[in-house]
N, C-alpha and C positions, 0 to 999 in steps of 0.2 A: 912958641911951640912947646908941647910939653915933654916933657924927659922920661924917660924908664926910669922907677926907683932903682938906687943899683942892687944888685945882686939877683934881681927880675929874671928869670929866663924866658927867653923869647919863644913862641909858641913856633912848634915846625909845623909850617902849614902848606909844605911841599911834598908830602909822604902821600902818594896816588890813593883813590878809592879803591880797593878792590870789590870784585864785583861781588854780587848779595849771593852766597851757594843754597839753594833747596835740594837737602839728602844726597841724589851724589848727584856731581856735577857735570858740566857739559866740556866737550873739549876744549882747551883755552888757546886762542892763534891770535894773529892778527891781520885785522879785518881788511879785505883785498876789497881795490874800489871799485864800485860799481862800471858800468860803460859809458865809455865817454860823452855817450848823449845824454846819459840821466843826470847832469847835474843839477839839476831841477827839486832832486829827489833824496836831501842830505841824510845820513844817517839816523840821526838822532834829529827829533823836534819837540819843542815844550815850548810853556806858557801856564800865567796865572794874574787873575785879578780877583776884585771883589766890587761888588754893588753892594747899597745897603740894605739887598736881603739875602742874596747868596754870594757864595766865595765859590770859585771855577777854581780846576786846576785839569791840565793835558796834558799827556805827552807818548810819544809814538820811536817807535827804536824797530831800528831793521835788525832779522830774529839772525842766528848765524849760521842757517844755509843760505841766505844770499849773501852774508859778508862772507862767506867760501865760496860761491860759485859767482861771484861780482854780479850777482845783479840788485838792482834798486832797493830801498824799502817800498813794497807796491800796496801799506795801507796810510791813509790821511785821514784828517781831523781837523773840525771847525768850529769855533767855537763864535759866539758875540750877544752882546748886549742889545736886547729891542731898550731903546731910551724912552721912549715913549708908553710903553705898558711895562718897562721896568724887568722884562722875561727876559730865559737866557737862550737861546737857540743853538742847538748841536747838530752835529751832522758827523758820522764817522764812517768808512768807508774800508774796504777787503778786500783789493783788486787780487780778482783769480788768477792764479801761477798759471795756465794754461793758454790764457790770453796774451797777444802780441804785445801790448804797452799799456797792461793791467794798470800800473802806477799811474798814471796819465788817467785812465779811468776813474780809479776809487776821487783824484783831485776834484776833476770834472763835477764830477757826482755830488759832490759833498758842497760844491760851491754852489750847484744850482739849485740842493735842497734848502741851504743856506738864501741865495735868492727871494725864493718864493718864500720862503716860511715869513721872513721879516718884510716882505712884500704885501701879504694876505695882514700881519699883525699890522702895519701901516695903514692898510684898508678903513680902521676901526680907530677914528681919532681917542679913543678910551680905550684902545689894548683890549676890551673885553673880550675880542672876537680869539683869545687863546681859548678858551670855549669852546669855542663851533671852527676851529680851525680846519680845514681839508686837508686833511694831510694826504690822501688820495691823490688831490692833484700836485702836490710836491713829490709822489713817486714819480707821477708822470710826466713830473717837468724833468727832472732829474732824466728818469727814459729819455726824455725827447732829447735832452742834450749831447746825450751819447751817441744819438743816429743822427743829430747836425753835425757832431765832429766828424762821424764818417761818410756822412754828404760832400763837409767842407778837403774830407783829407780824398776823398775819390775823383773831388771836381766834377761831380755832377749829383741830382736828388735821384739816385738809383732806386728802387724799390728795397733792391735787394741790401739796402743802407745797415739794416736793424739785425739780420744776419752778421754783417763787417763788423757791427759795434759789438757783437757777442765775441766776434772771433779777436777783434782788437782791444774791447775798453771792458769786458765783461766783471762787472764789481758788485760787493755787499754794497748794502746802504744800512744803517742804523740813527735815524734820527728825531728832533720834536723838539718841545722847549718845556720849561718850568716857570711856573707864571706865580707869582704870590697872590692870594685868595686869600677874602676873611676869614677860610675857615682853615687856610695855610696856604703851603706849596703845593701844586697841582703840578703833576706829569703827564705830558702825552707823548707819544711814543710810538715810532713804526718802525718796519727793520723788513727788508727782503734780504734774502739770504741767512747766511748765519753767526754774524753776529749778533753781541746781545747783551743785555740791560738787566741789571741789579739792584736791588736796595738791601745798603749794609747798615746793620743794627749795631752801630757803636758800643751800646751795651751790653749784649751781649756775644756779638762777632759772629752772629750768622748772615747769612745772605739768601734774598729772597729774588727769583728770577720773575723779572716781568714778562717775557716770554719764553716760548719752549728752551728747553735747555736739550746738549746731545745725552743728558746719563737722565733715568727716572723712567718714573711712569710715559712721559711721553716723547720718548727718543723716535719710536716708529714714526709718528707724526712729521717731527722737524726733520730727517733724515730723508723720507721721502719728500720735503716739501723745497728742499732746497734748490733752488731756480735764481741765479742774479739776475742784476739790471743789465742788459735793460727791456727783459722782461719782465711786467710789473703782473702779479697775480691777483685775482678776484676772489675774494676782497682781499684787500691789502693788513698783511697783519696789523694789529695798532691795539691797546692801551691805556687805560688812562688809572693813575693813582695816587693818592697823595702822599707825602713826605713828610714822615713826624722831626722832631727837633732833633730826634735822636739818629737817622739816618742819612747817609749819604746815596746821593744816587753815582750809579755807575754806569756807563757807556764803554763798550771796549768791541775788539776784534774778539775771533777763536787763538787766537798767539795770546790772549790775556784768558778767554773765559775756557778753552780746554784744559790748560795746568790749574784752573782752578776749581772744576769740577764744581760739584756742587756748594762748597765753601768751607767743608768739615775736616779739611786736611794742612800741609805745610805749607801752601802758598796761601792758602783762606789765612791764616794765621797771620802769616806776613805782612797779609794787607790793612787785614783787621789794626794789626800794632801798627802798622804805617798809618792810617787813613783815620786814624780817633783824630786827631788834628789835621787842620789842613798842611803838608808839606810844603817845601821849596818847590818851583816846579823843575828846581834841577834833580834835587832828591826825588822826586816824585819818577824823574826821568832814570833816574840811577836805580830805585829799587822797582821798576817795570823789567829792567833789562839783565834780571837775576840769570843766574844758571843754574840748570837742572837736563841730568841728561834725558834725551829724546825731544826736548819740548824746545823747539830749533826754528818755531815763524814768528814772523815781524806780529811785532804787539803796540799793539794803541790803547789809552784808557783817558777818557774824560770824566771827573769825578764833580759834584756838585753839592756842597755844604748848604742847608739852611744857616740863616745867620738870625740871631736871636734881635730885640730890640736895642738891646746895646752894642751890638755888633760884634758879638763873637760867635763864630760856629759851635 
């Protein structure tokens, strides 16, 4: 075993994190637990790997009006690897605070987008079909899964099923994959409701909205357009773009993309200086979960690095 030279001091690696403040901050307590039936639903989640064309990184933190008023974090996130076309497949989720066990929902949601998408890319013994992928029918599986869980929680196929799942499971969806192309990374991308999808320019630390956003020129648009799962609207929003070397793609809730407005202020900033390299994904989880007052719901962010031929983002 090897020894400390002496007179070495030992590094204090027991001095807590404090949390990241944006301008003034938010009230500081400590966090009351959720109810005893959402253990399902832990505060904090993260995750990170890499393939050798992208590097993932996730992570989701319940905002602190439900660690005050103990209920759940009710947004989720999915992330995984197609092995066979090599793409990354995401699926992120917003369960509406109005709904009975919204959290249950956004999970739901996210697992059946998840499903079909790496489902449909199996289809295609050559991955190509990330191309002509339907992502249409991944809203509608995602819908249908919401009016099975309230078929299965009613104990009967009620009609009135799709009503229940609005009133119990009613959630965002934000999802699609990234697929390496000869002529790069390709994105595609859907979203009902309103969360929403980014690409950050490392270079120079703006941010480009791949769909509506709530501030700009088309606020009227998404404001009126917002309807969750599991009604799926015609046509279903969706996307497609490619990813230079030099950007990261983002997936996140409104707890990530409302404090960060259009990208031109202190949280754009923050992320900017976070996200040039890929992070921990416990760091990634620690500077999600900043304070800033007023800005108080659960935030989810899935981030997606091109990675070069030698394998650096």
């Amino acid at each position: 075993m090897m020894s400390r030279p002496a007179g070495t001091a030992v590094p204090d690696d027991t001095a807590p994190w404090p949390r990241i403040t944006v301008d003034i901050a938010g009230p500081e307590f400590e966090p009351r637990p959720p109810e005893q039936f959402a253990f399902d639903f832990p505060d904090t989640e993260c995750d990170g790997w890499s393939t050798p064309d992208f590097t993932v990184r996730s992570a989701s933190v319940r905002g602190a009006s439900h660690r005050y008023s103990r209920k759940p974090r009710q947004d989720a996130a999915r992330v995984a690897v197609h092995e066979e076309a090599g793409a990354v497949v995401f699926a992120v989720a917003d369960g509406v605070s109005g709904a009975t066990d919204s959290q249950l929902g956004a999970l739901e949601a996210c697992r059946a987008a998840m499903e079909r998408m790496l489902h449909l890319l199996s289809q295609d013994a050559r991955g190509t079909q990330g191309g002509t992928l339907d992502l249409d029918s991944v809203a509608h599986h995602a819908a249908e899964r919401l009016r099975q869980l309230s078929a299965w929680r009613l104990g009967s196929n009620d009609p009135q099923s799709s009503a229940v799942a609005a009133d119990w499971y009613a959630t965002t969806l934000v999802a699609g994959i990234v697929l390496q192309e000869p002529t790069g990374p390709r994105v595609r991308v859907f979203r009902i409701g309103d969360s929403g999808a980014w690409l950050l320019d490392r270079a120079t630390g703006s941010y480009h909205a791949l769909l509506g956003t709530k501030t700009g020129s088309d606020t009227d648009l998404v404001s009126n357009a917002v309807r969750p799962l599991p009604h799926v609207p015609d046509p279903v929003e969706q996307t497609t773009e490619h990813l230079t070397p030099s950007e990261v793609l983002l997936i996140g809730t409104d707890g990530f993309g409302d404090p960060l407005g259009d990208g031109d202020g202190l949280v754009g900033a923050l992320f900017a200086r976070h996200l040039a390299v890929p992070p921990t994904p416990l760091r990634l989880a620690h500077v999600l979960d900043f304070s800033r007052e007023t800005f108080d719901d659960d935030r989810t962010l899935v981030a997606v690095w091109p990675r070069s031929p030698g394998g650096a983002p």
